[in-house]
Each structure stands twice: as C-alpha cells, then as structure tokens.
DRENTORZA-891514 format. One record per residue: x, y, z of N, C-alpha, C in turn; residue in three letters. Coordinates in steps of 0.2 Angstrom, whole numbers, plus 5000, padded with zeros to 4 digits. Layout:
N
XYZXYZXYZALA/...
***
This chain:
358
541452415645541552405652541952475655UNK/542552495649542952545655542552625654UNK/541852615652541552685652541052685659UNK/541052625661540652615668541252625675UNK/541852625673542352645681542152695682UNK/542452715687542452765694542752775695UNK/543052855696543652875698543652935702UNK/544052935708544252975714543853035710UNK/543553095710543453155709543153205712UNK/543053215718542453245722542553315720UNK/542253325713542253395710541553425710UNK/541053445711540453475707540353445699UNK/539853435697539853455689539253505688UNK/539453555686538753595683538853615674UNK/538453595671538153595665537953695663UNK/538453705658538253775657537453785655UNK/537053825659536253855652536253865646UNK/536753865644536653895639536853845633UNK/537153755635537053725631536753675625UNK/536153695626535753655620535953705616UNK/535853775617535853825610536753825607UNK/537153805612537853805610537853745604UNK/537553695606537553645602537153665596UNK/536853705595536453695588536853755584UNK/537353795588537853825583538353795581UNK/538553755586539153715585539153665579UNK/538453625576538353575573538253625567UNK/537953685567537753715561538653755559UNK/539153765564539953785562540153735558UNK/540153655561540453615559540153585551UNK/539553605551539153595544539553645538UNK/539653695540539953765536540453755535UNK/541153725540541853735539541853655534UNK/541453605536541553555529542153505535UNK/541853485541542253455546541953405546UNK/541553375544541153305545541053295539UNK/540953215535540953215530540253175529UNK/539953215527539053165526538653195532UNK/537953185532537453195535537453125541UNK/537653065540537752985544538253015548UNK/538953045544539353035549539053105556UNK/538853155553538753195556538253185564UNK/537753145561537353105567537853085573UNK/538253025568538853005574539253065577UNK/539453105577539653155577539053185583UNK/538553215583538053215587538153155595UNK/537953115592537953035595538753065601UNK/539153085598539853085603539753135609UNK/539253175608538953225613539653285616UNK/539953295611540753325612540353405614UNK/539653425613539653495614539453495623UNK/539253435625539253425631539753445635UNK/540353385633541053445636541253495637UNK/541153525632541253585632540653635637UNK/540153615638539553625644539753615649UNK/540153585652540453565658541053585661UNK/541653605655542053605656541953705657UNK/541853725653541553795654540653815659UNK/540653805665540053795665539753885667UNK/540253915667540053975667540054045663UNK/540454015655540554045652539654095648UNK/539554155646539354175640539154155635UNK/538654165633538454145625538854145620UNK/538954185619539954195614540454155615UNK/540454165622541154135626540954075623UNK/540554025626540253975626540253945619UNK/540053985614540053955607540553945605UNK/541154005607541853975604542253945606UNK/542253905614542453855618542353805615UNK/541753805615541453745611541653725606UNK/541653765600542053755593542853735593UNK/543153795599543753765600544053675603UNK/543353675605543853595609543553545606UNK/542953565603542553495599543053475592UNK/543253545591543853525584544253495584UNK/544553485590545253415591544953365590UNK/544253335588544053265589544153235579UNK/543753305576543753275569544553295568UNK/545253335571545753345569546053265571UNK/545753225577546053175578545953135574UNK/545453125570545253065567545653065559UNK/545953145559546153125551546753085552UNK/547053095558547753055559547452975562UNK/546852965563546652895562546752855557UNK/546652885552546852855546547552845542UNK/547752865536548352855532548952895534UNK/548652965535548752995538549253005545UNK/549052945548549252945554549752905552UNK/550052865550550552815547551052845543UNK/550852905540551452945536551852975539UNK/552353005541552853045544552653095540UNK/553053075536553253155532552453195530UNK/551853155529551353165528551053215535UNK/551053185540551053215546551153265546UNK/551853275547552453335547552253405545UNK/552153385538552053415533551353475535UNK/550553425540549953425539550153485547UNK/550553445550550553495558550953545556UNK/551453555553551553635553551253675550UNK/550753665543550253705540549853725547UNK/549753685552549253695558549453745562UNK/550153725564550753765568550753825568UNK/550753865561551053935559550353975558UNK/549753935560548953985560549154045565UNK/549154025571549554095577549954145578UNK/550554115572550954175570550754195565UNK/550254185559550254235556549854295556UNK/549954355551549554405554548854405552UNK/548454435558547654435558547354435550UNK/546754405550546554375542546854335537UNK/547554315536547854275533547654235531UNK/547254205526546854125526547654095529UNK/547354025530547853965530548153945526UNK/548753925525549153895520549053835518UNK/548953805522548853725524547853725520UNK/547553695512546953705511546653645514UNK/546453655520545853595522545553645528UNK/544853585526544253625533544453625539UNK/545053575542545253575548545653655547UNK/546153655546546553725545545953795544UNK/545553775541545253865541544653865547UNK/544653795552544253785557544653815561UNK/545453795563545853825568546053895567UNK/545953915562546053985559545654035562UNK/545053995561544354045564544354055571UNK/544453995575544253995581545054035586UNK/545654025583546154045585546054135584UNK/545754155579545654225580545154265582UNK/544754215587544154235590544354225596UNK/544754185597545054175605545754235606UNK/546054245601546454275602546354355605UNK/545654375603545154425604545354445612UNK/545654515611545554555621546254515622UNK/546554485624546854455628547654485626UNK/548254485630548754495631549254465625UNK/549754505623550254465620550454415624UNK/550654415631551054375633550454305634UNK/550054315634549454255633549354225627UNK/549254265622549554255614550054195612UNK/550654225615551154195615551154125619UNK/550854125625550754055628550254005624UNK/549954025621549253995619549653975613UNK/549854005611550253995602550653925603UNK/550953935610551453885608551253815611UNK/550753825614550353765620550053715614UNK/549753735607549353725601549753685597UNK/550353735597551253715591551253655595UNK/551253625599551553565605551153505603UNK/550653515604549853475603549953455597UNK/550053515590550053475584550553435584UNK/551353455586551953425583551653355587UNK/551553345593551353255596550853225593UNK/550553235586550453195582550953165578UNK/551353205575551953195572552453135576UNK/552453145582552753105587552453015587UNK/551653045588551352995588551252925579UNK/551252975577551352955569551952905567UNK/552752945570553252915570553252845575UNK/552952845577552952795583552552735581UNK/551952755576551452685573552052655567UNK/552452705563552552695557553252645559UNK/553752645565554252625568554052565571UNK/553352555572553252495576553552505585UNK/553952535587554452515590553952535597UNK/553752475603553452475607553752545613UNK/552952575616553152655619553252615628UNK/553852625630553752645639553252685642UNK/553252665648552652715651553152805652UNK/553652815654553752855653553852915648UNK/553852885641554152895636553152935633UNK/552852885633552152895631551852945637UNK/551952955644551753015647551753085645UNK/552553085645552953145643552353155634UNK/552153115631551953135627551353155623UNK/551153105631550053105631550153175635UNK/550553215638550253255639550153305636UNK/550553315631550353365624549853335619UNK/549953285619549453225613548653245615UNK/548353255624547953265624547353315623UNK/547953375622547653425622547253475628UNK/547353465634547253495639547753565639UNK/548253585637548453635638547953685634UNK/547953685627547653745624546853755627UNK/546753695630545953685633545853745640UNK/546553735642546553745647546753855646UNK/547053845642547153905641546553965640UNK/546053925637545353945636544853945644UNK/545053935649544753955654544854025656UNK/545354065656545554125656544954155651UNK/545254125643545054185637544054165637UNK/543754115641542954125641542954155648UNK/543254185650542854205659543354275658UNK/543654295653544054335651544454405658UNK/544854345659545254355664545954305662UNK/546554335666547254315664547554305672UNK/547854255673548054235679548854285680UNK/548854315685549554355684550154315682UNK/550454335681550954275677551354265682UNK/551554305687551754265695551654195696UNK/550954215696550654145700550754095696UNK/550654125687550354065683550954035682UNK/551754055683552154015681552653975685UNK/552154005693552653995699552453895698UNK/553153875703553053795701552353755706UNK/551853775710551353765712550953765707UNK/550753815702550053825699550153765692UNK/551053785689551153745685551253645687UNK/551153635693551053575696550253545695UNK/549953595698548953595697548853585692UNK/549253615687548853615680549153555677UNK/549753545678549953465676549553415676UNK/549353415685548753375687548253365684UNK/547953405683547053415680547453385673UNK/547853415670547853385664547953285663UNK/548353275669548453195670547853185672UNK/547253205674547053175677546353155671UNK/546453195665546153185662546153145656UNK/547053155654547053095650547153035652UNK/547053035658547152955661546452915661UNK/545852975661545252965664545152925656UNK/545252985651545152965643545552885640UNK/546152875644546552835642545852735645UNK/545752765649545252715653544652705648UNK/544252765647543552775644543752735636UNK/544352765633544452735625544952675622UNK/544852635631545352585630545152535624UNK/544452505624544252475617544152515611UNK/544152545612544252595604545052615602UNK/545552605606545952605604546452535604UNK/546052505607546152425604546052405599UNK/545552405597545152375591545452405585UNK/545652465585545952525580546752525580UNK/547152465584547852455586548152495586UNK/548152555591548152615593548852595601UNK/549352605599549752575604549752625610UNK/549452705608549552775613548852755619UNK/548852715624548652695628548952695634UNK/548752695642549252695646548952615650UNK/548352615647548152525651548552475645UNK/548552485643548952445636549452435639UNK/549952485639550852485640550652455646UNK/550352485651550552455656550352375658UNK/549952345655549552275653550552235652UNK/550752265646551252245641551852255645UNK/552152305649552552335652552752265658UNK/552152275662552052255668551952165667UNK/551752135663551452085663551052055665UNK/550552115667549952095673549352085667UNK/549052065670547852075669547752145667UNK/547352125663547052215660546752235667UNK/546352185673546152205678546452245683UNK/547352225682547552255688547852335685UNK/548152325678548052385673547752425673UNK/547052425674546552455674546552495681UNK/546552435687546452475695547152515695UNK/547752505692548152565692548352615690UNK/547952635684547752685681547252745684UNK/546752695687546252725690546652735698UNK/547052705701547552735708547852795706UNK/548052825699548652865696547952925697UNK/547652915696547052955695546852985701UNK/546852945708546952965713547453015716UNK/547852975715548653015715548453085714UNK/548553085707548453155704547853185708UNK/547353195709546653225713547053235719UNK/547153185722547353195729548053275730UNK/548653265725548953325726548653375723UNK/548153375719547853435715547453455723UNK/547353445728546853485733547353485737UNK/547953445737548353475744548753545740UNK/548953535733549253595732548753665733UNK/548253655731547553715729547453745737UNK/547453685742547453715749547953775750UNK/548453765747549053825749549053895745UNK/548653875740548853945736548354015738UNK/547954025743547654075744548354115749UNK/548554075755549054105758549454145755UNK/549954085747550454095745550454185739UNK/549654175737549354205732549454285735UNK/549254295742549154355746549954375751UNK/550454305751551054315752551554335748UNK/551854295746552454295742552254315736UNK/551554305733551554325727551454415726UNK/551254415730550854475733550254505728UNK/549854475726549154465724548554505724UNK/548554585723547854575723547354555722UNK/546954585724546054545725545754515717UNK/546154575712545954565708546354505704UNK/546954495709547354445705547154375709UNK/546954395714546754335717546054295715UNK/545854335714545154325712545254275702UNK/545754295699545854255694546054175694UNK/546554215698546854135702546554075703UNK/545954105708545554075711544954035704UNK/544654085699544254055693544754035688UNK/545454015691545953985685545853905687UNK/545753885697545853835699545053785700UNK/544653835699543853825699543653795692UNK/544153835686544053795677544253725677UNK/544953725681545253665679544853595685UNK/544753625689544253555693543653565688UNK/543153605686542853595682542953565677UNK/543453545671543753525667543853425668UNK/544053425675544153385676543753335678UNK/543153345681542653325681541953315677UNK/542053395672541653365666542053315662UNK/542853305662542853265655542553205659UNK/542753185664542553105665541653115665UNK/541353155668540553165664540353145659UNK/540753185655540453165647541053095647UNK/541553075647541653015643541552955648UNK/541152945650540752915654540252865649UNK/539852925644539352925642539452935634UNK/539752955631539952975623539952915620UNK/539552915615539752875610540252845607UNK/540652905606541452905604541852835606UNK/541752855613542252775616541752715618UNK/540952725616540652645615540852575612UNK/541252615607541352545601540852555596UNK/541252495589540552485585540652565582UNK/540152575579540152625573540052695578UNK/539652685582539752745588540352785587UNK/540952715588541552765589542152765581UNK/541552765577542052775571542052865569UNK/542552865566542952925565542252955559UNK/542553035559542153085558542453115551UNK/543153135552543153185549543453175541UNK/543453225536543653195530544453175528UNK/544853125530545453105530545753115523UNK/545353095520545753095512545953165509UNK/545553215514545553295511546253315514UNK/546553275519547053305521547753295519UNK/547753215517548153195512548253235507UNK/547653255502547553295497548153385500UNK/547853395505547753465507548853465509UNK/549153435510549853415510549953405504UNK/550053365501550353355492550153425490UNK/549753465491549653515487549953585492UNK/550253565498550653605502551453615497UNK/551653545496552253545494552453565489UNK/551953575483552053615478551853705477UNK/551953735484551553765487551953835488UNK/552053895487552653925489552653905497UNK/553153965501553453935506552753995510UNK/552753955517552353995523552654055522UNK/552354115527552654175530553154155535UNK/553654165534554054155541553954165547UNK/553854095550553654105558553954035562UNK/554154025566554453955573553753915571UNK/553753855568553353815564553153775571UNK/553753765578553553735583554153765588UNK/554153805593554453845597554453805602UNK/554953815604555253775610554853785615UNK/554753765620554353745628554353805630UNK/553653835633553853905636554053885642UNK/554153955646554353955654554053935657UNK/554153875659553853835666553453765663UNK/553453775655553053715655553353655655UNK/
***
C-alpha cells in the first residue's frame, strides 16, 4: 500500500536518453566488482530498477557522466544490505567496516582499499572517477559528506544492538546522513561539471534547499519501505516512531509523514523564489555563477521527484523476495576480521567533523 501514496511534488520527471545503455553497464560493473551474489540475486537486483534513479535524478547528464552517477548511487543499495545482516548488529563489526570505507577519499590516488571487499574497491572506483576535474574544496566537501553517511550505519548499528527505542528527533538528525542524499547530491555538480560558488552554496538559503530536497526524500523512502522495514524489524523508520511515539493509527502516521513532505516542497519553492534576486545581489553572482546556481536547484527538484518515481515502483520496497537483500554480507564480516590483523591505514580523519554550513 504505501508505494501507491501521493505526495505534494509538482516537479517535472524527465528520464535521461541515455538510460537503457547506462543500465547494461551498470549491471555488467556490478557483475565485475563481485557486488551481487549469484545470477537470482542479480535479477532481483535488476527487478529494483535502482539505474532508473539514477535516469531521473541526473536527467541531463552525458554518457560518462551518466555511467558513473549511476554506479555511484546504485552502490548504497548492496552497501545497505550488508548491514542488513550480522553485520548490522555488530558495533565494533560495523565500526571497524565504515572506517575501511571512510579513509577511500583521503587516500592518495590509486591506493587499493584497505578494507578487502567488493563493496570497498566499488567505492574506490567510483570515488576516483567523481573526484575527476573538480576543486579541492569540492573534494573536500564530498570526502566528508560520504565519512557522514558511512559513520550513520555505525550509529544505526548501535542503535539495533541497544534495543533502546529512537525519538523522532533523535532519528531525523540521523536519517538525514543515513539516507545518503548528501554525497547524491554532491554529484549533481560533478555530472553537469559545474560547482556552485561557494558563496551561495554555504549561505543559510541554499544550505536550507538542500536540507529540503534531502527531507523530502527520505521521508518519501521512509513511506515507500515502511513494509520492508517492518517485516525485517528495522526500527529506522519515521511512520514507525511516529505510530509508537504518538500512539495513533499507522493511517494517521502515515498522513503525517506525507503533510511533512508538504511542508518541505512547499519551503523548497518559497526559498528557490528568492535566490535569483539574492544570487545577483548580495552574493553578487555572475552569469556564470548564476547559471550554476540555478542547475544546482534544477538537480535537487530533479532528485526529488525522481526518487518518489522510481520508489513508487521498485521492487525493492514490494515485499516478499522482491525486496530481499543483494549484497554478499558474509564477505564483509570476513573482509573486517581480516582488517584487524591488518597493519594500520595511511593516516587520514577516519570521520572529520561537520563541514561549514552543514
């Protein structure tokens, strides 16, 4: 039922051309790096339609561009499911998996991964293909946006193996690193290979907008995989907490989630209203900065309207075998234990604290 809601969007969807062929490299990457385990699961895999996303959310990127957006955001889905498993219940197991993951960005170019699993030399690849043309100081955003993302498995880990029931605030603050829209988001620049002046990108408007789009996506997802993460007792839900919080109806649960969703759209178009003015005034913007600006605020309504497109429809959040996990869990247990007896990383901030503005 909750893949059949509605929610406030009046965004466009357009569909990149060039995604049937994105998908026949992206199935043939994930066949190579050893990210799916078997030819069954890899159908389901297929079945989740995850290169569609990536078609939507980039709808204007390049054949390149395109291939390694794709690669980059389909990878969160078999990195989620290894913490679906044993994995996810481990602390120290965790801990140990996300900093291998953590220190791919700082090290220097070609370094295989420390951390031996497919997921690690997956992130390896795509991080140094995105890292291509683009500024240190964008490096350095992106680096720490990824650090964030892994450590909130870590978070979320501790959290299953504690039992100890989440708040709604306590679990926002978290779903919004958890879900992965930052580094997502970070890649609308590096495929249309443009960088939003850093003016605008850190003044408190743009970083409000991007908050949005990012709420408005894990809220959309928290709706879309409310039965999949029921059935797999998954407590990182916001219809859940708030069901349990509130002591209402999953129904009115449900319409709140989807009002929250409003909420967010609705400031996402009053703030966007103001930034052409603000962009050519105070920031004082040129054409060529405005011009970024403007396909920084064009990716994220994009973003936002493909995710709810595709998780409307994906297998992944059907239920039933549809939505079982992909990726090979046991290799990463293995690929840990064999960290620890491991000399030590190159030294680099394993998780660097919040950048400016976030």
């Amino acid at each position: 039922m909750p893949q059949t809601v509605g929610f406030f969007l009046p965004f466009p969807v357009h569909r990149n051309p060039g995604a049937d062929r994105a998908r026949e490299h992206h199935v043939d990457w994930v066949r190579a790096h050893g990210l799916v385990a078997g030819e069954a699961a890899l159908d389901r895999y297929r079945d989740w339609r995850l290169t569609d996303l990536a078609s939507y959310a980039y709808p204007d990127a390049a054949p390149d561009d395109l291939d390694l957006v794709t690669d980059a955001v389909c990878l969160g889905f078999p990195l989620d499911d290894q913490f679906d498993g044993p994995l996810g219940r481990d602390p120290e197991a965790a801990a140990g998996f996300a900093t291998g993951l953590a220190v791919i960005p700082y090290q220097p170019p070609g370094t295989p991964p420390a951390l031996d699993a497919p997921v690690a030399r997956a992130y390896a690849d795509v991080w140094h293909r995105s890292a291509a043309g683009m500024s240190a100081g964008w490096r350095k955003r992106a680096a720490g946006n990824l650090a964030r993302f892994f450590r909130s498995y870590v978070q979320e880990t501790l959290n299953r193996a504690r039992g100890i029931p989440l708040g709604e605030n306590a679990y926002i603050a978290l779903r919004r690193h958890a879900v992965g829209t930052a580094p997502c988001f970070d890649l609308i620049e590096r495929a249309g290979h443009f960088e939003v002046p850093a003016t605008a990108y850190w003044s408190r408007e743009v970083q409000l907008l991007t908050r949005c789009a990012g709420d408005v996506v894990f809220l959309c997802n928290d709706v879309h995989s409310l039965e999949r993460e029921e059935e797999q007792g998954d407590p990182h839900n916001l219809v859940l907490i708030r069901q349990r919080t509130r002591d209402c109806t999953r129904t009115r649960a449900l319409d709140d989630v989807i009002g929250l969703v409003r909420d967010r759209v609705e400031l996402f178009m009053t703030l966007a209203a103001r930034l052409p003015s603000m962009a050519a005034g105070q920031w004082r913007l040129d054409a060529h900065g405005r011009a970024a600006l403007a396909r920084y605020l064009d990716g994220l309504r994009a973003w936002m309207a493909g995710n709810q497109r595709w998780g409307s429809v994906t297998a992944r959040y059907a239920g039933g075998d549809g939505g079982a996990g992909v990726g090979p869990a046991a290799d990463a247990l293995s690929a840990v234990a064999a960290g620890r007896a491991a000399p030590a990383a190159p030294a680099a901030p394993p998780f660097p604290g919040p950048a400016r503005g976030a």
